[in-house]
C-alpha positions in Angstrom: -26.0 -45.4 -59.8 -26.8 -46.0 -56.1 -29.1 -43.9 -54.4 -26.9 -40.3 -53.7 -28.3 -40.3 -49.8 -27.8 -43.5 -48.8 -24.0 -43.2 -49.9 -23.5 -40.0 -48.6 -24.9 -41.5 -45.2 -22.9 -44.3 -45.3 -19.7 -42.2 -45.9 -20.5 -40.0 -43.1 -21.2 -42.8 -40.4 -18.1 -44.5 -41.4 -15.8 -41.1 -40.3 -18.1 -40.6 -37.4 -18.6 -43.7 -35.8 -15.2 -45.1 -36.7 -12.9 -42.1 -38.2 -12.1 -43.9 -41.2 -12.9 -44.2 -44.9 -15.8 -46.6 -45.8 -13.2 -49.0 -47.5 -10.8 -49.5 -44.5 -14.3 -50.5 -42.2 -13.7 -53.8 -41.1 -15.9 -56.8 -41.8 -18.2 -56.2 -38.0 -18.4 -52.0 -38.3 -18.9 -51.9 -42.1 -22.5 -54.0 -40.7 -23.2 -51.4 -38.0 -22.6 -48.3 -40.5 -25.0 -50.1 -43.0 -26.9 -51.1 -40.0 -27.4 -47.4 -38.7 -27.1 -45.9 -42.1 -30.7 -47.8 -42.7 -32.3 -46.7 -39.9 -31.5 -43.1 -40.7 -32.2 -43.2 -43.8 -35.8 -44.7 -43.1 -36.1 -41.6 -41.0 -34.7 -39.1 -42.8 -37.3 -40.0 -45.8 -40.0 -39.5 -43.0 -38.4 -36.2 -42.5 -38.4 -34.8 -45.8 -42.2 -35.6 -46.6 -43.2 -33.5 -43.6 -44.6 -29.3 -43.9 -41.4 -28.6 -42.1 -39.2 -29.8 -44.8 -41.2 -28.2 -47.8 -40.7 -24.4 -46.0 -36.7 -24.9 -45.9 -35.1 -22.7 -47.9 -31.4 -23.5 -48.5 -29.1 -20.7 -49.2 -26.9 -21.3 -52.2 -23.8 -19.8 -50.1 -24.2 -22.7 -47.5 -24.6 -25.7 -50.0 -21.6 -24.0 -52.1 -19.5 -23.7 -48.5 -20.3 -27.5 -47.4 -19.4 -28.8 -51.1 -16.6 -26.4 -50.5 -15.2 -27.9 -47.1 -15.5 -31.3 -48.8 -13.9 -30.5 -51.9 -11.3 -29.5 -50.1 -10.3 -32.6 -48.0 -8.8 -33.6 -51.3 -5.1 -32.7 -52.8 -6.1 -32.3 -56.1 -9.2 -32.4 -58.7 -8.1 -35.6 -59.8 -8.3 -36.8 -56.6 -11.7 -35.7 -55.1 -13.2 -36.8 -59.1 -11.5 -40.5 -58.7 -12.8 -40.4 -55.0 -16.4 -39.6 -56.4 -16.1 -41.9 -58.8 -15.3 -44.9 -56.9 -18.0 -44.1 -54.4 -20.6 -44.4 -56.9 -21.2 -40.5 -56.7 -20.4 -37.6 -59.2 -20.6 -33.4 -58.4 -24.5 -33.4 -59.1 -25.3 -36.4 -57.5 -22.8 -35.0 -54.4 -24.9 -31.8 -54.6 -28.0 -33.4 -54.4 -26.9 -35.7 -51.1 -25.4 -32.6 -49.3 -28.7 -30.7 -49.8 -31.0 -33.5 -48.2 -28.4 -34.0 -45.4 -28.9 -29.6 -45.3 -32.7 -29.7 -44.8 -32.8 -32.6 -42.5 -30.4 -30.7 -39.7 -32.8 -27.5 -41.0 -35.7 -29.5 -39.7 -34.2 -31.0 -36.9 -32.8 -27.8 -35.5 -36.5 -25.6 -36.3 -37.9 -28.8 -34.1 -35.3 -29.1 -31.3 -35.8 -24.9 -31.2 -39.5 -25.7 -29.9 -38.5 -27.1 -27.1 -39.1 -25.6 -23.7 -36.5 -23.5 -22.2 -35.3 -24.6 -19.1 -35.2 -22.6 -15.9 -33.0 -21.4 -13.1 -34.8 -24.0 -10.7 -34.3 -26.8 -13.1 -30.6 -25.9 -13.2 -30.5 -26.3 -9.4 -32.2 -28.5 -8.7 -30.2 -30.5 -11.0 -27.2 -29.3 -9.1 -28.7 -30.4 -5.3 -29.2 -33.4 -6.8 -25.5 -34.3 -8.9 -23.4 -31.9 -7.1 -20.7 -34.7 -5.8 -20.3 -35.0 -9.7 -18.9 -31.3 -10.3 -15.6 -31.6 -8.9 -12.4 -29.7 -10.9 -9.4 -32.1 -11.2 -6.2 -31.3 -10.0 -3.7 -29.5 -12.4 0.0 -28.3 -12.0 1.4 -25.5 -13.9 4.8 -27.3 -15.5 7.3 -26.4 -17.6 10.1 -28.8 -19.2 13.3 -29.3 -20.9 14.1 -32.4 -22.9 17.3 -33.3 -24.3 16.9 -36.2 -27.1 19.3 -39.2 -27.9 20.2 -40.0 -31.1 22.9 -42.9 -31.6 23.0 -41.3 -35.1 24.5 -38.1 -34.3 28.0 -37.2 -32.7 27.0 -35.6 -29.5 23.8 -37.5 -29.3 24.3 -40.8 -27.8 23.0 -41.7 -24.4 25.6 -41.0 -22.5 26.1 -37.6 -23.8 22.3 -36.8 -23.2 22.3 -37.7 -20.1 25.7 -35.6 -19.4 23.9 -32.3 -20.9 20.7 -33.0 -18.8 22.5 -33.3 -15.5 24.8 -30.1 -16.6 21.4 -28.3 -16.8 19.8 -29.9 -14.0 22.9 -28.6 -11.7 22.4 -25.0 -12.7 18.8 -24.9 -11.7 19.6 -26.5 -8.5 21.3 -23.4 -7.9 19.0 -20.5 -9.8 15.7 -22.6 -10.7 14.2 -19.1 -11.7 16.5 -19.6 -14.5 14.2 -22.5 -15.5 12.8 -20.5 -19.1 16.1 -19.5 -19.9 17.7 -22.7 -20.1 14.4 -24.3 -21.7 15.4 -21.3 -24.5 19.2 -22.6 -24.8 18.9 -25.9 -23.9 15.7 -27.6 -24.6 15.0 -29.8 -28.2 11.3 -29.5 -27.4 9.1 -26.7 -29.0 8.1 -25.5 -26.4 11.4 -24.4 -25.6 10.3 -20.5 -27.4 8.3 -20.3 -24.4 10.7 -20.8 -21.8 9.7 -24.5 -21.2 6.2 -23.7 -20.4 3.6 -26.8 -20.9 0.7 -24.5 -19.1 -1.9 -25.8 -16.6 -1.6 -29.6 -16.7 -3.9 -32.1 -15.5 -3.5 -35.8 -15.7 -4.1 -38.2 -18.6 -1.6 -35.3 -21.5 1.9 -36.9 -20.3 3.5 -39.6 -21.2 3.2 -42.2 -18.0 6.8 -41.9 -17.6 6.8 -38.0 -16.7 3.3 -38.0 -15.2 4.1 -40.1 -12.3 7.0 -37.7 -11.8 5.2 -34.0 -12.3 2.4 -35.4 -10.2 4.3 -36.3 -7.1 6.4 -33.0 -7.4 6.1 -30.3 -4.8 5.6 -26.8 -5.8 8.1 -24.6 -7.1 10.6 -27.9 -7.4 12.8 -29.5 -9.9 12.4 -33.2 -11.0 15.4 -35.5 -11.7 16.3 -36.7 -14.7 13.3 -38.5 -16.3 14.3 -40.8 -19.1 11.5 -41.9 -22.1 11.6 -43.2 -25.6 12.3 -39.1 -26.8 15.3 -38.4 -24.5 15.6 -37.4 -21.2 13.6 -34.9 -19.5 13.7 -31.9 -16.6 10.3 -30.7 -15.2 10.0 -27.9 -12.6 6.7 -27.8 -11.1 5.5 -23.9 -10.7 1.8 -24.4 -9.0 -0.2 -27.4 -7.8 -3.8 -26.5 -8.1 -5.7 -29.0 -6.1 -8.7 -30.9 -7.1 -11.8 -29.0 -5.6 -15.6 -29.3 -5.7 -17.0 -26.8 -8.6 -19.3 -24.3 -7.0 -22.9 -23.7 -8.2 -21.9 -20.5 -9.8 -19.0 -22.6 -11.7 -21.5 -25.2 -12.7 -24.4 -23.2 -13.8 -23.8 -22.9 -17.2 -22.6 -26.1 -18.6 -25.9 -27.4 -16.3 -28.4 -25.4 -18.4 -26.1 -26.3 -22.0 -26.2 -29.7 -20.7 -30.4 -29.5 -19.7 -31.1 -27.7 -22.9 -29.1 -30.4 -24.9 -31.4 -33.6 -23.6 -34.3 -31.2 -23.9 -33.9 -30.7 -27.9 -33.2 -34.6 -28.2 -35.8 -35.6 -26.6 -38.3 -32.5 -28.7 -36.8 -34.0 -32.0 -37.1 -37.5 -30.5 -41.2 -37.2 -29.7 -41.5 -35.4 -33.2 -40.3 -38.3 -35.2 -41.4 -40.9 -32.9 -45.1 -38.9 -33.9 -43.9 -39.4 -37.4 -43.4 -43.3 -37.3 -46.9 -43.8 -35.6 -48.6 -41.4 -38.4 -47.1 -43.4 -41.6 -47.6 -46.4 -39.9 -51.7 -45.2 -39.3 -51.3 -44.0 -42.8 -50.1 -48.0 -44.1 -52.9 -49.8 -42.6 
């Protein structure tokens, strides 16, 4: 059987580097999973000779919860046991790859926690120096009604859509406060139960189509008619919040999450860069 830790490694690179199952890697990223895998692994054996690794104690509630979590990824028993199987893994094996992957994080975290804690100057004097960078991006508060076509159904083709959407559209010409109520009667989109209401929106979550319409709406206004491949579409814009720098106050936290962050890379980073020059010493 192949080494437990080197297959659980590999598994886990393949869903984080490419989101898919090791067997569906293509020819070029099933390389740079082994590629990295073997790297990690090289340090992760470093690791788990060190003081640090002997004094972690695992709770049995946390390796039961993380066999847990992956057990449950699976429909069945069959399932997960034929997955196992065909990975070159079985439950003890499993257990014994989870449990190095457990200490190693252990480790990493107790040396990332050394790290020195970063203070109010640093955070602004970070901020004098990127604050061009902290800018909030426009949003619009929007709510919608779509009516979809369906050549299928009587009462769905194209040209009955687009009578029922221009029906609508003509009432809240008149009453556009009524806007939630006719997303209630009307609209085939779920957020109908909430009168319409997509929330705060800011560029890049709409299809192109109705983007390039919300965005060049005026507040408190109703688009026309906006056809895409669902149906056809009314959105009333209810507030244009403008893009604006982020003030210091804004900014301050994600700074020092941000600061901390590279701080307890670059503590685990020295540690096991210490570690490389120490076996290699320890070789020669």
């Amino acid at each position: 059987m192949a080494d437990a830790g080197s297959v659980y490694l590999t598994l886990k690179l393949a869903a984080k580097l490419f989101e898919k199952p090791l067997e569906a890697l293509a020819a070029d990223e099933l390389r740079r999973v082994r590629t990295v895998a073997a790297k990690q692994q090289e340090i992760e054996t470093l690791i788990l000779t060190t003081p640090e690794a002997a004094s972690v104690v695992l709770p049995a509630t946390s390796v039961e919860a993380s066999l847990g979590e992956i057990r449950g990824r699976y429909g069945s028993d069959e399932d997960y046991e034929a997955d196992l199987e065909r990975t070159g893994l079985d439950a003890e094996s499993l257990r014994r790859a989870v449990e190095r992957d457990m200490v190693v994080e252990a480790v990493l975290e107790r040396i990332a926690a050394r790290s020195a804690a970063v203070s109010e100057t640093e955070v602004e004097i970070f901020w004098l120096i990127h604050k061009d960078r902290f800018r909030r991006a426009e949003t619009r508060v929007l709510r919608h009604i779509l009516v979809t076509i369906d050549e299928r159904l009587a009462g769905g083709e194209r040209s009955a859509a687009r009578d029922r959407i221009d029906a609508i559209r003509a009432r809240l010409l008149k009453k556009p406060e009524r806007f939630g109520e006719q997303a209630l009667k009307h609209s085939e989109c779920p957020t109908a139960m909430n009168g319409g209401l997509l929330g705060k929106v800011p560029r890049g979550q709409l299809y192109p189509e109705l983007e390039a319409v919300a965005f060049a709406l005026a507040e408190s206004s109703l688009s026309e008619p906006v056809e895409t491949e669902l149906g056809f579409h009314l959105l009333y814009c209810e507030k244009i919040d403008p893009a604006r720098p982020i003030t210091f106050e804004e900014a301050r936290n994600n700074i020092r999450e941000r600061l901390e962050q590279q701080r307890r890379g670059l503590c685990q980073k020295s540690w096991i860069n210490a570690l490389r020059r120490q076996a290699v010493t320890t070789a020669t």
